[in-house]
C-alpha positions, 0 to 999 in steps of 0.5 A: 775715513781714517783719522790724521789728528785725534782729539784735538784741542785747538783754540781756533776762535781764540786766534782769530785777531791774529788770523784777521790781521793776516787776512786783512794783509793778504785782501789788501794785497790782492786788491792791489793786484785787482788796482794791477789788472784793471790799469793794465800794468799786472802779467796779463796772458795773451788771452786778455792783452790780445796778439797773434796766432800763428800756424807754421809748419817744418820741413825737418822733426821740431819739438815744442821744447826746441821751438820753446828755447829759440822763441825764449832766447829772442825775447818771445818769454810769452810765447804759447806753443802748441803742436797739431795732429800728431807727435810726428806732424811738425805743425804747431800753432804759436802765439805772441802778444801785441807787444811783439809783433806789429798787427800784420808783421807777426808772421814774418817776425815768427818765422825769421826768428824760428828760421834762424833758431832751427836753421830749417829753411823750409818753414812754411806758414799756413795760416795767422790770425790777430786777436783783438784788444776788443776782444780781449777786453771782453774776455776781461770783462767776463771773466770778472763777472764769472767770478761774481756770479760764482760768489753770488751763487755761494750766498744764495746757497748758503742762504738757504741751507743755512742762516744769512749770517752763515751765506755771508760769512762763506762768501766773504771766506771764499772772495778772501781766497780768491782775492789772496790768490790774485794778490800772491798771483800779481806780487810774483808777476805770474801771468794771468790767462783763462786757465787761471781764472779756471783756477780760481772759480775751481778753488772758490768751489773748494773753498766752499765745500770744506766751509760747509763742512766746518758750518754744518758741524757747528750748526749740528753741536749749537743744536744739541750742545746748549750750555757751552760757550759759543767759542768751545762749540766752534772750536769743538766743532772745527777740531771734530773735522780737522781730520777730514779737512787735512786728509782731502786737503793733502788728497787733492794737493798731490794731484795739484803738486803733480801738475805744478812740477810735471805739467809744463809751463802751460799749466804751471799758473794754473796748478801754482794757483790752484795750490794756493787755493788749497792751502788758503781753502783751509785757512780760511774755513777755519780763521775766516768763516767761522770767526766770522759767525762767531763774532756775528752771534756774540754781536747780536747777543750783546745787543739783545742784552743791551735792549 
């Protein structure tokens, strides 16, 4: 691979009290953000809030972009358009949430809106269906345990590839990187669906691949480096892979800006937290996992030293 930054020399360890503190700042805002979720006051998409899904259908051409602006100018912010079939069916799917349409009124409401806006009177519409809020509260509720087993998992495997001390310090990285982003996600009133919970098992995934990497080097130089300190062979070891974690970092983060600026507003959270994850993937292999081990080691050195 080609080399980004040759022969640094970096004091990773040495800057970990000031990393603490900023993780610290982030956590505390993401748990906030959790507090948010849980009250129902954070942007839930309509995934988790419930609403309606209708099915309408033009007698004229309609665009999704055209559909969009009408549905934004009477309010419907968190409307989620779709078009069916093909790009010349005139069908399209549109879904509100239950603060914008009374259970059973949701019909009636979207296509006076929409007849008014396109001034097409023959709007027709197929089909509606309601989504529940038990419904909805049980997508909440999976969609929190499939980040915990996901974070569960991380440990087992850390574990048993490499010391307990290592499984915690990755999975405590990757829950930082996740709760930051949930945290960043509720401070700027993103919406939060399905798509984003994606996101973030996606980056938690990431998170841990480029952690394994930092881990094994460091596993790799304590083995054959035995008289350094413990802090020069992790910060020699986080230099050694500097380079590759940049490079795949910026890799992936093309395709992730991509989608950010060309994907529409329906993968706009998605990608925006992805993103976020990236940057924050990074940042804590190296100012979170590893101080983390590190301050493990020398705590269990000094006690040894003590008995």
């Amino acid at each position: 691979m080609i080399e980004f930054m040759k022969n640094t020399k970096f004091d990773f360890i040495g800057k970990r009290k000031i990393a603490y503190v900023i993780s610290i700042i982030l956590m505390l805002n993401g748990f906030y953000g959790i507090f948010r979720i849980i009250t129902g006051t954070a942007n839930m998409g309509l995934d988790f809030t419930g609403g309606s899904t209708v099915q309408v259908k033009f007698s004229a051409p309609m665009t999704v972009a055209k559909i969009r602006e009408v549905m934004t100018e009477n309010q419907f912010h968190k409307a989620v358009i779709q078009q069916v079939g093909t790009a010349d069916s005139n069908e399209f799917i549109i879904r509100i949430g239950v603060k914008d349409a009374e259970p059973g009124q949701a019909e009636q409401k979207v296509l006076s809106v929409l007849t008014a806006g396109t001034g097409d009177k023959g709007i027709t519409a197929p089909g509606t269906s309601e989504v529940g809020p038990v419904v909805s509260s049980q997508l909440k509720e999976k969609a929190f345990l499939a980040v915990f087993w996901a974070l569960v998992g991380i440990l087992l495997y850390i574990w048993i590839r490499f010391k307990f001390k290592f499984a915690v310090s990755a999975t405590l990285a990757t829950f930082h990187d996740v709760i930051a982003v949930i945290g960043i996600l509720v401070l700027f009133n993103k919406e939060i669906d399905l798509l984003v919970v994606t996101a973030l098992l996606t980056l938690a995934g990431y998170s841990l691949t480029d952690t394994v990497v930092v881990f094994d080097r460091i596993r790799e130089n304590m083995k054959n480096i035995l008289k350094q300190p413990l802090n020069e062979i992790i910060n020699s070891s986080i230099n050694q892979v500097l380079s590759r974690s940049i490079i795949t970092s910026l890799t992936t983060m093309f395709v992730a800006a991509a989608l950010l600026f060309f994907g529409g507003n329906v993968l706009f959270n998605f990608s925006f937290s992805f993103v976020l994850g990236i940057i924050l993937g990074v940042y804590s292999s190296v100012f979170v996992a590893s101080p983390i081990v590190y301050d493990w080691e020398m705590f269990e050195k000094k006690n040894r030293t003590v008995k």
